[in-house]
C-alpha positions in Angstrom: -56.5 115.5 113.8 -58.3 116.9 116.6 -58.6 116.0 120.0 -61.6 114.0 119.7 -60.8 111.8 116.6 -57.6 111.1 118.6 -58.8 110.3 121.8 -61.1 107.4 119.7 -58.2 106.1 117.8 -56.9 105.7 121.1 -59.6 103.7 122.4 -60.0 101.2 119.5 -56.4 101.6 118.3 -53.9 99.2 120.4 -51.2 101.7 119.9 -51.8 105.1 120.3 -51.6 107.5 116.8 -49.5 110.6 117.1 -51.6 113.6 115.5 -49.4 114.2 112.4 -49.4 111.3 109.7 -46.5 109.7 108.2 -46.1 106.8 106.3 -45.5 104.7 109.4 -49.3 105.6 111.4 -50.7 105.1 108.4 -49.1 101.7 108.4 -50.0 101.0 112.0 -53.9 102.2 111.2 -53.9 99.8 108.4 -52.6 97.4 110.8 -55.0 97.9 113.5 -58.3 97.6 111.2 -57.2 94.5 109.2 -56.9 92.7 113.1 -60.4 94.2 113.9 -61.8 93.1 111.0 -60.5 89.9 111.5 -61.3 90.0 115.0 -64.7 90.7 114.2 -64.7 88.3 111.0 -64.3 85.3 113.5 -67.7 86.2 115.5 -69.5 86.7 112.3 -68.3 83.3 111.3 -69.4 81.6 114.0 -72.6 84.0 113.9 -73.3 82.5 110.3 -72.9 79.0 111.4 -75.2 79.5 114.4 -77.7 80.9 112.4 -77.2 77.8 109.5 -78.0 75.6 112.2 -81.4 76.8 113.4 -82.3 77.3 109.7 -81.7 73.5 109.0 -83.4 72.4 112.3 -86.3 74.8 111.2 -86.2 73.4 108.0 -86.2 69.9 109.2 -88.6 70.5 111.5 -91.3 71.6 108.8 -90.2 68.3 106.8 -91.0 66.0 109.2 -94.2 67.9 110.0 -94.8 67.6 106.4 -94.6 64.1 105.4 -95.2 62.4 108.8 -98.1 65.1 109.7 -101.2 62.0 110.0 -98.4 59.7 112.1 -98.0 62.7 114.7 -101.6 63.6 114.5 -102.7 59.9 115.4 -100.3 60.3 118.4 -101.1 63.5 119.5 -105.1 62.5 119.5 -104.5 58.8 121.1 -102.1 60.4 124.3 -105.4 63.5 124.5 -107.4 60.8 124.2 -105.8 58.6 127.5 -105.0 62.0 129.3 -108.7 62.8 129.0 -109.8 59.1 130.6 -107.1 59.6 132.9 -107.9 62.8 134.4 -111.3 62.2 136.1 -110.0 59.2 138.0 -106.9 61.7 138.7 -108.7 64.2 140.0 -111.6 61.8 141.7 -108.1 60.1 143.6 -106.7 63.2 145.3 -110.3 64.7 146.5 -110.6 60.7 147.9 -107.0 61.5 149.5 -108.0 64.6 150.9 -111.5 63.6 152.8 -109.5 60.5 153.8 -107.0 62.8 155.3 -109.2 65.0 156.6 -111.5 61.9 158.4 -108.4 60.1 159.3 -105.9 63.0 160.9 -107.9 66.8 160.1 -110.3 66.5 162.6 -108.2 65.6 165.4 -105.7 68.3 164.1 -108.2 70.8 163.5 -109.8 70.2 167.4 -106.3 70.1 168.9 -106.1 73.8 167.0 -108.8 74.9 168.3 -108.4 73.4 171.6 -104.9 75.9 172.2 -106.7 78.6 169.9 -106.5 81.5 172.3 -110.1 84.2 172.6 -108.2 86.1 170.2 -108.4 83.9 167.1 -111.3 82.9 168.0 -112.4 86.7 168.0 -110.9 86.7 164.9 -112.6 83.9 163.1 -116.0 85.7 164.3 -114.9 89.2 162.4 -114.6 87.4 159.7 -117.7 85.8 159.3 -119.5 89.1 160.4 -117.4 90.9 157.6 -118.5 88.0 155.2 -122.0 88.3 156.5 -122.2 84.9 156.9 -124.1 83.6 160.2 -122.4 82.1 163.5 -121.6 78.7 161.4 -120.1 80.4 158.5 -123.5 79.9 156.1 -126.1 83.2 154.9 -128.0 84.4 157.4 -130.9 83.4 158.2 -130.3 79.8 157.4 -132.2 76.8 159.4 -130.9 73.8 160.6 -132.3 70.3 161.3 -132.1 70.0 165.2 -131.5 73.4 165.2 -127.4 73.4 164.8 -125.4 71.8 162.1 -122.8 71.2 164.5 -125.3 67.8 166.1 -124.9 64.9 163.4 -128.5 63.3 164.5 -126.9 59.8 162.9 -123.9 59.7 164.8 -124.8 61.5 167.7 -121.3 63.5 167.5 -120.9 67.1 168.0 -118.4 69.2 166.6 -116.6 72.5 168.8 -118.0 75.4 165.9 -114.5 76.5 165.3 -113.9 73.1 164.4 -116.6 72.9 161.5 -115.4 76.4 160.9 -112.5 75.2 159.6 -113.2 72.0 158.1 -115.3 74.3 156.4 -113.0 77.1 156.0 -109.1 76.0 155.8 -107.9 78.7 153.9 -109.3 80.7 157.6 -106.3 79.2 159.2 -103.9 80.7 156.6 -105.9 84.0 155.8 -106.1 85.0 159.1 -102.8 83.7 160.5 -104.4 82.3 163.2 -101.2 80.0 164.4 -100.0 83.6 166.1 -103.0 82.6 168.1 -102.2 79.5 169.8 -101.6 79.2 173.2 
């Protein structure tokens, strides 16, 4: 036995085999497989069971596809069918909770952010829209406005700072730009 086939009979072999055989290693090799192998026959035992297992819930899965496949279907169309009613007013709810926010508590945020925005962010916003090529209120160039500014609402009589409507029109500026480094 060379050094090699020794040295791996060593590693699998709980007791180590001396290079010339006699009766007794080969009794102790014997010995050592027969525990591997049963060693190894417990993990294939609980391998098989594992693998009976998902075979019968496979199995059992396609039966009760099979014979109550129009029961499931019904369901399937009649919760599609409420999801699909249900989504519009959904959706239609949490734009409604966003404007209320935004009319109730974002404009007086947004103006206190812009009233302790320092020149910086405000140089900042302004780079953006010129890299944008969007005008001074953040819409194409060249766009008119009735009164002449869309920050004047003519049925209120309110005006809005720009960097205000900036980012009402804009939020994703405050973010994108990381213009809370900016405040005062």
């Amino acid at each position: 036995m060379d050094a090699k086939t020794s040295l791996i009979f060593h590693v699998k072999i709980k007791k180590p085999i001396k290079p010339a055989w006699n009766l007794k290693s080969i009794a102790i090799v014997v010995k050592n497989i027969l525990y591997i192998k049963k060693r190894n026959n417990h993990h294939l035992k609980s391998s098989l069971i594992m693998i009976k297992v998902l075979i019968f819930i496979i199995i059992m899965g396609a039966l009760v596809g099979f014979f109550w496949f129009d029961e499931i279907k019904i369901w399937v169309d009649e919760n599609q069918q409420k999801a699909e009613e249900q989504l519009p007013d959904l959706i239609n709810q949490g734009a409604s909770t966003a404007q209320n926010w935004w009319e109730t508590q974002g404009k007086d945020w947004a103006d206190n952010l812009v009233a302790n925005l320092t020149s910086q962010g405000k140089a900042q916003i302004d780079d953006w829209l010129q890299q944008q090529g969007l005008n001074e209120y953040g819409d194409q160039e060249g766009t008119m406005y009735t009164g002449g500014t869309p920050l004047f609402n003519e049925s209120t009589g309110e005006t809005i700072e720009r960097y205000a409507y900036l980012l009402q029109k804009f939020p994703d500026l405050i973010q994108g730009l990381n213009l809370e480094q900016y405040l005062k």
